[in-house]
C-alpha positions as CSV (number, residue, x, y, z in Angstrom):
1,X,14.9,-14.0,-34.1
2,X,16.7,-11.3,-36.3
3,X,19.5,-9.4,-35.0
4,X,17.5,-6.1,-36.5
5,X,14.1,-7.3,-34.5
6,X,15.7,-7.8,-31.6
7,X,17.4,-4.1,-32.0
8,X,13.8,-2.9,-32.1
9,X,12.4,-4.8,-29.1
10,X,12.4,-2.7,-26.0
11,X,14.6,-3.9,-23.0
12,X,11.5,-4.4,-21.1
13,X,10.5,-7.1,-23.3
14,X,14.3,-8.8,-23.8
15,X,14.8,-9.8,-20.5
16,X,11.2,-10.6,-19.4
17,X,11.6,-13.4,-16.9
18,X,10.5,-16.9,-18.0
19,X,10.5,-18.7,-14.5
20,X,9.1,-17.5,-11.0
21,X,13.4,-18.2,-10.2
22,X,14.1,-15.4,-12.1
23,X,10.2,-13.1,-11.4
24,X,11.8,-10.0,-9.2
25,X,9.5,-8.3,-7.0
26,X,6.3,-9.2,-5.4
27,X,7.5,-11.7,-2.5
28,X,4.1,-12.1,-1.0
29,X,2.7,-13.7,-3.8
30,X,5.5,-15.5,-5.5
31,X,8.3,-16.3,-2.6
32,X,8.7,-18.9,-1.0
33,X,5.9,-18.6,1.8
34,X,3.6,-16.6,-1.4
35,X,-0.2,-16.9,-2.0
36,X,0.1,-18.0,-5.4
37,X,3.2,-20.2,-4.9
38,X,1.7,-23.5,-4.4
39,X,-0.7,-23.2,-7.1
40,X,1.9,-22.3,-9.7
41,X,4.1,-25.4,-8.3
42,X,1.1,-27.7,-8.2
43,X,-0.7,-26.4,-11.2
44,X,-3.8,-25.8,-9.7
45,X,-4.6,-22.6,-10.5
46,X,-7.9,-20.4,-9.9
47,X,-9.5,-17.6,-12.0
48,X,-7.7,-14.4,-10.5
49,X,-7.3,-10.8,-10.8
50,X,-3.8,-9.4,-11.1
51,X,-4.3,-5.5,-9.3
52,X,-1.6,-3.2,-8.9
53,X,0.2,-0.4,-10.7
54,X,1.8,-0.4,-14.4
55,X,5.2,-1.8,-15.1
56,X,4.6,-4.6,-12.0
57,X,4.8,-7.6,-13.6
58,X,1.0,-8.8,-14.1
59,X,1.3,-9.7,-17.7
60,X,5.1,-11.6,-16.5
61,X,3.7,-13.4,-14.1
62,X,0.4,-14.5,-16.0
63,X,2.6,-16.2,-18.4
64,X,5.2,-17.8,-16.0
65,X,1.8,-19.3,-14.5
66,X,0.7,-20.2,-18.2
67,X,4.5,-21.6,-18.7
68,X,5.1,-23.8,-15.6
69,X,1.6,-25.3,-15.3
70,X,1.6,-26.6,-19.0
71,X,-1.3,-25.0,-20.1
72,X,-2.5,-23.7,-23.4
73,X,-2.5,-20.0,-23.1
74,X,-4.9,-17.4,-24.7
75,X,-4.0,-13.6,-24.3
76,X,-7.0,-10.7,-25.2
77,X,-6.2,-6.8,-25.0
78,X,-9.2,-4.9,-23.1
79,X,-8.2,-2.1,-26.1
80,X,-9.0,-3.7,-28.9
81,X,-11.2,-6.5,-28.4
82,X,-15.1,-7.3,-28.0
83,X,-17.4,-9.7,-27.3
84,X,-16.7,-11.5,-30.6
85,X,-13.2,-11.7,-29.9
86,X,-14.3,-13.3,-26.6
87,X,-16.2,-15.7,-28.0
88,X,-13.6,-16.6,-30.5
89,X,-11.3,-17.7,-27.8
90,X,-13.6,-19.3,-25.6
91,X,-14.2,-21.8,-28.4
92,X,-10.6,-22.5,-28.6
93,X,-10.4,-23.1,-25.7
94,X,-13.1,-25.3,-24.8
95,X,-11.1,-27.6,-27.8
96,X,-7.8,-27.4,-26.2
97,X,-8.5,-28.5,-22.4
98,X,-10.1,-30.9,-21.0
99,X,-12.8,-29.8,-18.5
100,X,-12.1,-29.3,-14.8
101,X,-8.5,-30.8,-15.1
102,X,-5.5,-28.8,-14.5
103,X,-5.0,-28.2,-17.7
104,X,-7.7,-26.3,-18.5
105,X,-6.5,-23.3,-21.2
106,X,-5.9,-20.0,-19.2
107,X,-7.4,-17.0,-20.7
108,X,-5.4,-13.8,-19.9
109,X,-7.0,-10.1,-20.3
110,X,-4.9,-7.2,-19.8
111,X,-6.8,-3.8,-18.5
112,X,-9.6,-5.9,-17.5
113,X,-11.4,-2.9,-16.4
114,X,-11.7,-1.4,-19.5
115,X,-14.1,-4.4,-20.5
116,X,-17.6,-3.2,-20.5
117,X,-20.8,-5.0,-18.9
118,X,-21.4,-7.0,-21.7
119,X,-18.4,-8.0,-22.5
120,X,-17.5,-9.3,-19.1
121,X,-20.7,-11.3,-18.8
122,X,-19.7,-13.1,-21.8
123,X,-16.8,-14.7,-19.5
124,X,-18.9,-15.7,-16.7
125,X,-20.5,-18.8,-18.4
126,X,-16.7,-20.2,-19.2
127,X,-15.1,-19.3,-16.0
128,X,-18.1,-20.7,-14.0
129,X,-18.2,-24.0,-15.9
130,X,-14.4,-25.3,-15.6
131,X,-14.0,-23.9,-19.8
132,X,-11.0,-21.4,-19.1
133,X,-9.2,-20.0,-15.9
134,X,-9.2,-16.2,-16.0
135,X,-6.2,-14.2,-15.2
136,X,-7.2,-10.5,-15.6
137,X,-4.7,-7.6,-15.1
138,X,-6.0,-4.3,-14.2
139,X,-4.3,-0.8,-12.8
140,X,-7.9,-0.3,-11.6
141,X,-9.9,-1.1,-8.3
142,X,-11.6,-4.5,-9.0
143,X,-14.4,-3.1,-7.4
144,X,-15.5,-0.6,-8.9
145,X,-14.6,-1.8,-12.4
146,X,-15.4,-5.5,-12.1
147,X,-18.8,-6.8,-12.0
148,X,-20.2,-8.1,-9.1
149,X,-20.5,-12.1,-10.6
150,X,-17.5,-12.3,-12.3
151,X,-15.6,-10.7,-9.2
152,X,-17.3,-12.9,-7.2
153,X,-16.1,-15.8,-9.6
154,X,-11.9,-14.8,-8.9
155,X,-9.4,-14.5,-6.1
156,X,-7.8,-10.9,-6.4
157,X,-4.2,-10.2,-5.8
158,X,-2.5,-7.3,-5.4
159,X,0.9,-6.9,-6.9
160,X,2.9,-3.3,-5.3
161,X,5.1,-0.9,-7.0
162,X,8.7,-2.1,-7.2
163,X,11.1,-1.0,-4.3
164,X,14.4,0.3,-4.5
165,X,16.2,-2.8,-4.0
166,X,13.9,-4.7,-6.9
167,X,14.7,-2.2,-9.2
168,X,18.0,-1.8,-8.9
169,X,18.2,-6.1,-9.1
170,X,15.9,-5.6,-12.9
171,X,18.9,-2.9,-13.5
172,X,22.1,-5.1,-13.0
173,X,20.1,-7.8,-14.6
174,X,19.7,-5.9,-17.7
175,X,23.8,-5.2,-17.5
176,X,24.8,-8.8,-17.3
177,X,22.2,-10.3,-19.2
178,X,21.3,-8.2,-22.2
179,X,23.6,-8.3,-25.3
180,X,22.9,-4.5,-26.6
181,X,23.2,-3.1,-23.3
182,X,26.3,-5.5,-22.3
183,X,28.5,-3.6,-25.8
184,X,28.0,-0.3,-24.2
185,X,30.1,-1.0,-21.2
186,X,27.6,0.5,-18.5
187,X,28.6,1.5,-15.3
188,X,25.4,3.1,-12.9
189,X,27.4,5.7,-10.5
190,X,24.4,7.5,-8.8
191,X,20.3,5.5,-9.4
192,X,18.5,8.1,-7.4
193,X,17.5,9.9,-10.6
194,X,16.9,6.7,-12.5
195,X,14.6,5.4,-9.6
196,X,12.5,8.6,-8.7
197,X,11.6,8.5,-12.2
198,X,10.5,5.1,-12.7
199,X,7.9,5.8,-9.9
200,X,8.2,1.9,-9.2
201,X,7.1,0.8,-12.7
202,X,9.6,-1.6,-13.8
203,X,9.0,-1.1,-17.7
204,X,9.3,2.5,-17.4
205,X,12.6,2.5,-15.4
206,X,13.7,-0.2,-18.1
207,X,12.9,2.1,-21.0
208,X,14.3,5.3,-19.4
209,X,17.4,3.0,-18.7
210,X,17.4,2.0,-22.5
211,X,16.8,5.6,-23.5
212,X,20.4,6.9,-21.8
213,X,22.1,4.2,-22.9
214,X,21.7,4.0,-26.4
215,X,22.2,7.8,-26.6
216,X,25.7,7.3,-25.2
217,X,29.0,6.1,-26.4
218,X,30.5,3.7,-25.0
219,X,31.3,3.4,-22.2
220,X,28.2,4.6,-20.7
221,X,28.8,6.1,-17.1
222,X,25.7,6.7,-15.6
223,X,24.9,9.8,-12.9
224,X,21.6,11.7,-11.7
225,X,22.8,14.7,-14.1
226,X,22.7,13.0,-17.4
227,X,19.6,11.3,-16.7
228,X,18.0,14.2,-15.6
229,X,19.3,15.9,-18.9
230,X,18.1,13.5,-21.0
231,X,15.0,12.3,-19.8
232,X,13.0,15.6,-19.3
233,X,13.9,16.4,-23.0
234,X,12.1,13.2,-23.5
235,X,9.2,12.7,-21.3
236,X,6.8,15.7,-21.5
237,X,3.1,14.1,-22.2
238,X,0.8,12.9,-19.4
239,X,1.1,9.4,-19.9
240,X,-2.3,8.3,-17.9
241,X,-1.0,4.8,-17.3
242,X,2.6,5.5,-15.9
243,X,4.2,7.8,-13.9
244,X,2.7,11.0,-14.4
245,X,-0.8,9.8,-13.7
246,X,0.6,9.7,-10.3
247,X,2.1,12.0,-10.1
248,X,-0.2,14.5,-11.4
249,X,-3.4,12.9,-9.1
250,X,-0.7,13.4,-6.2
251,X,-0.3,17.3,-7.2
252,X,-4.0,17.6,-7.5
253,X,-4.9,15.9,-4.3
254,X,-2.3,18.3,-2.4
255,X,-3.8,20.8,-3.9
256,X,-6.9,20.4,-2.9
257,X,-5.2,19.7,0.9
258,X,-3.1,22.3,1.0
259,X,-6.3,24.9,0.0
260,X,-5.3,26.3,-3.4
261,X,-8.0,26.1,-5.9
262,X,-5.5,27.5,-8.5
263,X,-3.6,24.6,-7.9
264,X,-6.2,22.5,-7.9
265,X,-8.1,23.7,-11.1
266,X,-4.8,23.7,-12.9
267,X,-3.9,19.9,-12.0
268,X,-7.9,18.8,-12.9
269,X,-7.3,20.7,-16.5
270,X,-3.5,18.7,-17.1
271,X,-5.2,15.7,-16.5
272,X,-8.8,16.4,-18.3
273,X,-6.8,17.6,-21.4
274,X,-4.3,14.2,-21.0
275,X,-7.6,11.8,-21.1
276,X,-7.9,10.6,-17.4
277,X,-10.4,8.9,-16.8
278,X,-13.1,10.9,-15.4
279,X,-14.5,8.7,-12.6
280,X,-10.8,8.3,-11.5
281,X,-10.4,11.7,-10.5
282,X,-14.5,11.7,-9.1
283,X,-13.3,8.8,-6.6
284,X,-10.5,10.5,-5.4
285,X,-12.4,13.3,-4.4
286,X,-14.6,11.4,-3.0
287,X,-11.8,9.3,-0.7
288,X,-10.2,13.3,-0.1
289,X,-13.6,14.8,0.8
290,X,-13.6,11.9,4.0
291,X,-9.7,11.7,4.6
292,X,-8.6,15.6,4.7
293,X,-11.9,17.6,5.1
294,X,-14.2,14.8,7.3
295,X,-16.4,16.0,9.9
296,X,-15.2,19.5,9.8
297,X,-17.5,20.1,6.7
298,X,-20.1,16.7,6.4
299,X,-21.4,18.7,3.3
300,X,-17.5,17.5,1.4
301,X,-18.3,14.1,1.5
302,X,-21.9,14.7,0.3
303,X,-20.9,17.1,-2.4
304,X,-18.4,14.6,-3.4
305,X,-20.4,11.5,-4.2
306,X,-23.0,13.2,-5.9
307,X,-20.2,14.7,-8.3
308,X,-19.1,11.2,-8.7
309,X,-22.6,9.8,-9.5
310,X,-23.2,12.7,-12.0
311,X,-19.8,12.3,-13.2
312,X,-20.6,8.4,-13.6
313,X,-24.2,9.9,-15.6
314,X,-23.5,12.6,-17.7
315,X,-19.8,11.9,-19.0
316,X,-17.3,14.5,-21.0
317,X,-17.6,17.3,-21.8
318,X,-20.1,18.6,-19.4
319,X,-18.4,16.5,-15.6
320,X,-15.5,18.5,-16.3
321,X,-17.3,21.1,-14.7
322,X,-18.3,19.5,-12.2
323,X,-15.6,18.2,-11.2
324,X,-14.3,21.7,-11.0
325,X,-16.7,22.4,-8.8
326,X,-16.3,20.1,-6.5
327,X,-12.4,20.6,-6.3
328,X,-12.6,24.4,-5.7
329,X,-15.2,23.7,-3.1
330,X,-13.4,20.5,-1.3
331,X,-10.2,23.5,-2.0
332,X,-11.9,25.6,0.4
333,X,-13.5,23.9,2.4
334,X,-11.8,23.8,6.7
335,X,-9.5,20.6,6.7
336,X,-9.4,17.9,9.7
337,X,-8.2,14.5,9.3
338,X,-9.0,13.4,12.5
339,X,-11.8,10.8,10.9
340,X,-8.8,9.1,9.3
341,X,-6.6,9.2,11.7
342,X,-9.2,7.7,14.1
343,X,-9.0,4.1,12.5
344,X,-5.7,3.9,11.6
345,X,-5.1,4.2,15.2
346,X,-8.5,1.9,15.8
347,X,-7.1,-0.7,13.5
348,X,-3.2,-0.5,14.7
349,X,-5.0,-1.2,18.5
350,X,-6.7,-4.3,17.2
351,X,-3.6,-5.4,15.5
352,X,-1.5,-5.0,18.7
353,X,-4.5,-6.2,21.4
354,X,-5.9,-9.4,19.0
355,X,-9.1,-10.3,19.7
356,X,-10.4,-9.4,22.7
357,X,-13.8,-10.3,23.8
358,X,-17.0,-8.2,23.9
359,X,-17.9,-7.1,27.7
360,X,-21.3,-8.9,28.8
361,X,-23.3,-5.8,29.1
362,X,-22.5,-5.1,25.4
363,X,-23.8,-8.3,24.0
364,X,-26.8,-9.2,22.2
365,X,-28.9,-12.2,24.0
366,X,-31.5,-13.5,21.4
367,X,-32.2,-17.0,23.7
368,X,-33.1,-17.8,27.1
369,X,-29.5,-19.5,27.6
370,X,-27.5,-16.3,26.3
371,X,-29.6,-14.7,29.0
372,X,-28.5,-16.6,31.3
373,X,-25.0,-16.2,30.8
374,X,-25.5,-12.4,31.5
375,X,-25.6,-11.7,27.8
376,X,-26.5,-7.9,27.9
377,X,-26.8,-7.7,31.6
378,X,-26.3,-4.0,33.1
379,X,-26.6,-2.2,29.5
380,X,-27.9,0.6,30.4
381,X,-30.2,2.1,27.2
382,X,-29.3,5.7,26.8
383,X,-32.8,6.9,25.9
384,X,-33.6,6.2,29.3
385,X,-31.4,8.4,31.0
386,X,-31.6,12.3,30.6
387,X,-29.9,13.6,27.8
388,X,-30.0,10.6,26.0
389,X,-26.7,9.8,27.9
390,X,-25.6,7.2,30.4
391,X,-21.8,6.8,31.3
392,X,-20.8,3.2,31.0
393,X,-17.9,1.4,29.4
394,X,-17.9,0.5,25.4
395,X,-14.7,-0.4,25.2
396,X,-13.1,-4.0,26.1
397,X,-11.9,-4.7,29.5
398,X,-8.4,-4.6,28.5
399,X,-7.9,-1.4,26.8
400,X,-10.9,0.4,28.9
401,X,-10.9,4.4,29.0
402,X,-8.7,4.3,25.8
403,X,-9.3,7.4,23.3
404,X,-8.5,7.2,19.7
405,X,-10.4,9.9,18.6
406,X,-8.8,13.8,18.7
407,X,-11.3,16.0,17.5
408,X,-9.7,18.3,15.1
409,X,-9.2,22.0,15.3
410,X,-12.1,23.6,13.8
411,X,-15.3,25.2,14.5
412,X,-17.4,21.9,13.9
413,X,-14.8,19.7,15.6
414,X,-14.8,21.9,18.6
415,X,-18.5,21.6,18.7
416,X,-17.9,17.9,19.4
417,X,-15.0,18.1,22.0
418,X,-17.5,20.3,23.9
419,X,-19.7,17.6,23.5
420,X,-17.6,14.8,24.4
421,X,-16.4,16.6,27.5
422,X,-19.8,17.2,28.6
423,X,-20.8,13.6,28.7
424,X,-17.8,12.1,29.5
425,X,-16.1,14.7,32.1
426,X,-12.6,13.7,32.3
427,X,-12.9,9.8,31.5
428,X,-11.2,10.9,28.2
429,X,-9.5,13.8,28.4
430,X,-11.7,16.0,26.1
């Protein structure tokens, strides 16, 4: 490699790891006790989906797997190629691995998601036959941008934003290790402003990093004040892949919370005009409609999936005001999150309490012998009482008369507390 080309490669791409030794971040699926340890070691891998935010590692780690298992690896771009392009490499790589061994070729495809149909069901004949292992990469839920066979056909694995400590590891790694950045003497006094705005992408705090250094002379002393100063003279589009479509969705959504349709209408327009995707946005407000507004207006949640299936039918230019609508009204509609809270208390109570057993009279008994094991015995059936209401115990033995429910404070919500505490007397304390 010329000295001039590798000037021009970004940092990111100099000191990309070669070896899960040297692979920072993402512990749970690459340390020692990690889910995809033992299949990199024993190079036995499966077809897999690599989720999680930008600048994470998915494309690193898809060729470290690639590397250490000894296979022939094949590399598409969602962006630029079709079902041709698919085909192309299929056929290579039918003639470069044998099939069902371990070293069958791996095929990797970053931004999965932005695959159509058709061009993912051109995959499903290779992966299902032993031809190529998959490795997709995707910033997007598998589930809604997956289809059903070929996500049935993978393992998914999520990768998280990088922490503090991992980026500031990827920083004195690029001080030690990298040539160009090693002749500017750099000494990192302060990395709050450094790490706030990588947003846990690892690329983007490399390139940020890159960007102050090579507008200094050495030495470099780096502070929160001179990045601040030089990265917002920088860094003023909506990048819909990095840090600002986060931080933008997470102004909207507050928005939206906090009841300012202003606010709200102003955040949809930044990130309509930057090229979101459309059915982005439409889920979130579909996920906000249930989380912040829930039972205190039912109509929220309603409203919200119909703008997402409209959203999902008519396309731009015409969803984008819909979605406007449906923001203003989610803007000003009465707030409770006591749906949400609910089951994260529910499911912190199962974690703490295992798995406790279902009481008798709650059971279903299908057969003679179930019945005779007092399966179901002493249910009482509430249409048979008046009001549609007996008082008996749903809960298990263990944890009986426990309330993880609070009704919220709003007209609706009040409705059910009097409810609740008309049935129940004090048993919960409604």
């Amino acid at each position: 490699m010329s000295y001039f080309y590798f000037m021009n490669t970004p940092l990111a791409e100099r000191i990309r790891p070669k070896t899960l030794e040297d692979y920072i971040s993402q512990k749970h699926l690459v340390g020692k006790e990690g889910a995809l340890t033992a299949h990199i070691e024993q190079g036995m891998l499966p077809s897999l989906i690599l989720w999680g935010p930008p600048g994470t590692g998915k494309t690193t780690l898809a060729q470290i797997m690639a590397e250490q298992s000894g296979r022939p690896f094949y590399t598409l771009s969602a962006i630029n190629s079709g079902v041709k392009e698919v085909r192309e490499v299929i056929d290579k790589a039918k003639q470069s691995g044998g099939l069902f061994t371990q070293r069958n070729p791996i095929l990797f495809i970053d931004e999965i998601h932005r695959f159509s149909k058709s061009q993912q069901d051109s995959l499903l004949g290779a992966v299902e036959k032993g031809w190529v292992t998959l490795i997709g990469a995707t910033t997007e839920n598998p589930s809604f941008e997956v289809i059903p066979a070929l996500l049935s056909r993978c393992q998914i694995y999520i990768l998280n934003a990088f922490d503090k400590e991992d980026l500031i590891a990827l920083l004195e790694r690029a001080i030690e290790s990298d040539d160009l950045i090693r002749e500017k003497q750099v000494q990192i006094e302060q990395t709050e402003a450094l790490l706030q705005l990588s947003g846990g992408d690892a690329r983007r705090l490399l390139n940020i990093f890159e960007l102050i250094v090579s507008s200094q002379e050495a030495p470099v002393v780096i502070d929160n004040d001179l990045v601040l100063k030089k990265v917002q003279k920088n860094v003023v589009r909506y990048d819909k892949t990095g840090e600002q479509h986060y931080d933008i969705i997470s102004a909207f959504i507050k928005s939206i919370r906090g009841s300012d349709p202003n606010g709200a209408v102003y955040w949809l327009a930044r990130m309509i005009e930057g090229g979101e995707d459309l059915k982005f946005i439409a889920r979130r407000l579909l996920i906000l409609a249930s989380e912040d507004i829930g039972n205190a207006n039912p109509t929220a949640l309603i409203l919200a999936n119909n703008t997402f299936q409209a959203v999902s039918t008519i396309g731009y230019p015409e969803s984008r005001i819909i979605l406007s609508q449906c923001a203003i009204y989610l803007a000003n509609s009465t707030k409770s999150n006591a749906s949400y809270k609910a089951i994260n208390e529910a499911q912190r109570l199962v974690k703490k309490t295992g798995d406790l057993s279902v009481p008798l009279h709650l059971r279903n008994a299908p057969t003679k012998l179930m019945k005779d094991l007092d399966y179901g015995k002493d249910y009482k059936y509430a249409h048979d009482f008046e009001g549609n209401f007996a008082d008996q115990e749903f809960m298990p033995e263990e944890i009986k008369e426990t309330r993880l429910y609070e009704p919220g404070r709003n007209a609706r919500e009040d409705q059910f507390r009097k409810f609740l505490k008309d049935r129940w007397k004090d048993k919960y304390g409604y």
